[in-house]
N, C-alpha and C positions, 0 to 999 in steps of 0.2 A: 490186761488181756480181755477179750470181746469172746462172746460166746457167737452161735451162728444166727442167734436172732437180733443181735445189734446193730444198728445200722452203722458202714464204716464212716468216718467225719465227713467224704463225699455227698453223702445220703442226706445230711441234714438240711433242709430249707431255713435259707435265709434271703434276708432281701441284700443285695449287691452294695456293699461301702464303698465304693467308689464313686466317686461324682458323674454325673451326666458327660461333664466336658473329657473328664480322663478317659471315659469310656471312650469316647466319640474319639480322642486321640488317636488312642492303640489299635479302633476299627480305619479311620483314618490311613495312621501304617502300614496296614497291613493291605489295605485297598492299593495303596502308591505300590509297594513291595510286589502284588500278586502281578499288576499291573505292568509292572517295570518286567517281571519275569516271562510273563506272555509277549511281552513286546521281543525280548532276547531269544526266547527259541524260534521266533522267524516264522512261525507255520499259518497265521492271521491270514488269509487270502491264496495262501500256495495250492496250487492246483496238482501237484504229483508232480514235478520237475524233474524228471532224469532223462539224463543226457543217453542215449542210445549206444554210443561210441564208448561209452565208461565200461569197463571191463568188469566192473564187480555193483554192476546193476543190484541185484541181490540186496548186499549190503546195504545201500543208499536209501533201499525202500524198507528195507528193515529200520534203519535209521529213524526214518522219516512218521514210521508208524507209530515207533518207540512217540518219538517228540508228538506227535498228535496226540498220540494216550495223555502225556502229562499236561499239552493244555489243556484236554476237558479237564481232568483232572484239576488245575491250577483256575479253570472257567468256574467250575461246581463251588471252590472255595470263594473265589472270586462274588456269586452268585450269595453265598451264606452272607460274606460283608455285608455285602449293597441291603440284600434284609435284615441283619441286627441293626443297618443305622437307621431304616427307615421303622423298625421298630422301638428305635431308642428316640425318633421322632413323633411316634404316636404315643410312647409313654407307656409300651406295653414290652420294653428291652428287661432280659433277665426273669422271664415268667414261661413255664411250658407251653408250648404248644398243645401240646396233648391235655393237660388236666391245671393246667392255670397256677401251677402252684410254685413259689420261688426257686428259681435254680441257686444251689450254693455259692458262697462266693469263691469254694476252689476251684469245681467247675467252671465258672465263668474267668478264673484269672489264668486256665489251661487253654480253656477254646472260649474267646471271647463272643464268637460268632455263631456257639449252639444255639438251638432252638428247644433245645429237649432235658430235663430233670435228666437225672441218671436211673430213675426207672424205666426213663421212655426213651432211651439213648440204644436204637434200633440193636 
């Protein structure tokens, strides 16, 4: 049992066991994944498309905003990748942003693609 000034296992700084390449893998995956998912909800280039004649207008754009939200949304993750690999390319992958100090390796085997210690985890 932990009193309130222990840090939980999250909290502790370590340097990441996994390999360069493994990393590079699963940010890989998740690059093709996010990627594959923006391409299926259709919304890349849609200009507001509804048919006048449809009866339930409404809906459509309801729809349609819903699906916007989730690509920024799927764009922002999308964005996290593309910087962990270019920071797993500079050799600065698994290190805060904020205070430079290792991110754990549970945090990083939850969200490969944080930028942030679980101090500085906004």
């Amino acid at each position: 049992m932990s009193d309130a000034g222990t840090p939980a296992p999250d909290d502790t700084f370590e340097a990441s066991s996994a390999s360069p390449e493994e990393i590079k893998g699963v940010l890989d995956a998740q690059r093709a994944q996010l990627t594959e998912q923006l391409h299926d909800l259709g919304v890349e280039g849609e200009a507001g498309i509804v048919d006048d004649n449809f009866a339930d207008t409404a809906q459509v754009s309801a729809e349609q905003g819903e699906a916007h939200a989730l690509a920024a949304q799927l764009r922002d993750q999308l964005d996290d990748v593309e910087h962990a690999l270019a920071r797993l390319d500079e050799g600065t992958y698994g290190t805060c942003e904020v205070c430079g100090a290792p991110i754990g390796d549970a945090r990083l085997e939850v969200m490969p693609a944080t930028r942030f210690c679980i101090q500085h985890a906004g």
